[in-house]
Kinemage of the C-alpha trace (Angstrom):
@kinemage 1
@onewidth
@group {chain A} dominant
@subgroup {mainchain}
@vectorlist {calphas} color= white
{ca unk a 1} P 69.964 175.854 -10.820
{ca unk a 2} L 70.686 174.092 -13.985
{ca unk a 3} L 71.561 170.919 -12.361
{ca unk a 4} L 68.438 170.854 -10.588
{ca unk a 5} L 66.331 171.562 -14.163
{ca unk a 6} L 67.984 168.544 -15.329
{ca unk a 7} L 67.204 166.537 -12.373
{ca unk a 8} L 63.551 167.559 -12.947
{ca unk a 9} L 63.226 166.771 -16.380
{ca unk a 10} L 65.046 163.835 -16.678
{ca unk a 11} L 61.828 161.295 -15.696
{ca unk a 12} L 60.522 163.344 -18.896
{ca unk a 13} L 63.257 162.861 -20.987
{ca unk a 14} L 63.412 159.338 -19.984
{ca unk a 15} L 59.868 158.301 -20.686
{ca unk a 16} L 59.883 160.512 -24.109
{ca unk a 17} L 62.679 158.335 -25.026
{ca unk a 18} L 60.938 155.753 -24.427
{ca unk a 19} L 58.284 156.547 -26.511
{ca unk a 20} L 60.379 157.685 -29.341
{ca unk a 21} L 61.739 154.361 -29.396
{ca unk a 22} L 58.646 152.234 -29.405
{ca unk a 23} L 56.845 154.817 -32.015
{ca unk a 24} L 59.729 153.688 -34.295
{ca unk a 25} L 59.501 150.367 -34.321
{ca unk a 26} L 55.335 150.305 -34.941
{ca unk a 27} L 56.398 152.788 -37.832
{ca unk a 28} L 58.920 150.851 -39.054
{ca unk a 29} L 56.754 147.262 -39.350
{ca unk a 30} L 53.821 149.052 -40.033
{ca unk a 31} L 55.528 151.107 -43.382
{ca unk a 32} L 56.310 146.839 -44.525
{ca unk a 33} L 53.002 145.379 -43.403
{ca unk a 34} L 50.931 149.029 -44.887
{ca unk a 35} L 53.277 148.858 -48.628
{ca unk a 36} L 52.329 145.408 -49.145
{ca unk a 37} L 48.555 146.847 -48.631
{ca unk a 38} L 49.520 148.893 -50.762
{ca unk a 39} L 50.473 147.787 -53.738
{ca unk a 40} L 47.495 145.052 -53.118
{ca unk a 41} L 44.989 147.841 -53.249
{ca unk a 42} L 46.984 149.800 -56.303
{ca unk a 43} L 45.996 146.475 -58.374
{ca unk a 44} L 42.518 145.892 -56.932
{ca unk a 45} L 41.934 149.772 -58.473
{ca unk a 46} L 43.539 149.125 -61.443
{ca unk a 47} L 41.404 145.706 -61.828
{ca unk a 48} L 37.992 148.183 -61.172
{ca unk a 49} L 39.534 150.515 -63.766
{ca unk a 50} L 39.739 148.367 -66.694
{ca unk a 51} L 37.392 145.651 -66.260
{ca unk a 52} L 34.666 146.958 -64.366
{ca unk a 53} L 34.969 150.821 -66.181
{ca unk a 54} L 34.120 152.021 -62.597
{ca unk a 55} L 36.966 155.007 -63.063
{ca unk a 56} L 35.633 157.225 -59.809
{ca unk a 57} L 35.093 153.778 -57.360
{ca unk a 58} L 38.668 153.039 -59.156
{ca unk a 59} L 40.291 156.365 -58.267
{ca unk a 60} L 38.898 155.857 -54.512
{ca unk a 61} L 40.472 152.681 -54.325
{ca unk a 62} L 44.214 154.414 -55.497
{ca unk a 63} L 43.587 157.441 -53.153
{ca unk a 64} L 43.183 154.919 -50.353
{ca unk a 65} L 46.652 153.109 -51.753
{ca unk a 66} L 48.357 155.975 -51.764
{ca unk a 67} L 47.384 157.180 -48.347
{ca unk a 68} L 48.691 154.092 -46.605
{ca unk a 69} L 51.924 153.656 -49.041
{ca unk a 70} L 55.120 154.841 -47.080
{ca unk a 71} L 54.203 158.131 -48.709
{ca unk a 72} L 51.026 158.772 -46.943
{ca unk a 73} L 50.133 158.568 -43.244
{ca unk a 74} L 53.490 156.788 -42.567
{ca unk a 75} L 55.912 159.410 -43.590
{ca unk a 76} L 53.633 162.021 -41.479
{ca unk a 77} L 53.912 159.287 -38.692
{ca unk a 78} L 57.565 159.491 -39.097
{ca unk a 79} L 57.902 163.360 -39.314
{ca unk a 80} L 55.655 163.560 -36.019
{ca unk a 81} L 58.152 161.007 -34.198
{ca unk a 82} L 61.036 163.519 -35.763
{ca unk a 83} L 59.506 166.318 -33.457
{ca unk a 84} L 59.085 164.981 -30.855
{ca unk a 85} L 62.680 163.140 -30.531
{ca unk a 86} L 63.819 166.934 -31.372
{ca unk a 87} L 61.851 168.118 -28.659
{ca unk a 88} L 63.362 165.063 -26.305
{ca unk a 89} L 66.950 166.209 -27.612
{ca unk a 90} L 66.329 169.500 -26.872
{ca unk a 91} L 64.969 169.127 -23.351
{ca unk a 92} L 68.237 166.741 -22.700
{ca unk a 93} L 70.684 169.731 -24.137
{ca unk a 94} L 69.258 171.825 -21.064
């Protein structure tokens, strides 16, 4: 009976492998290409800060830096490809 669970699951296995793997590597170049954004926008909101006084259009700016730094929507990009490669691993340990 087990054998034959395997056998069914495997083409799901197989393609959430699949998408594991290609899920990393857009997270991976998108955490360089989104950091560089990053620290770009950091000094554009800095810049509006200081020289234009705007301190809430400023603080925008930085909570739109922050949410695209590899702290922001990356790392929860990166937690959500955690579950589901636990959720691949599991199905596989069946």
């Amino acid at each position: 009976m087990r054998i034959l669970l395997k056998i069914l699951l495997f083409p799901i296995t197989l393609a959430l492998s699949a998408i594991v793997l290609v899920c990393q590597f857009i997270c991976v170049f998108s955490s360089m290409l989104l950091s560089v954004l990053a620290l770009l926008l950091f000094i554009l909101a800095l810049a509006i800060m200081v020289l234009l006084g705007e301190v809430g259009e400023g603080l925008k700016a930085m909570l739109a830096a922050y949410l695209i730094s590899p702290y922001g929507v990356p790392l929860l990009a990166s937690w959500l490809i955690g579950a589901v490669d636990g959720l691949n691993k599991w199905l596989k340990a069946i």
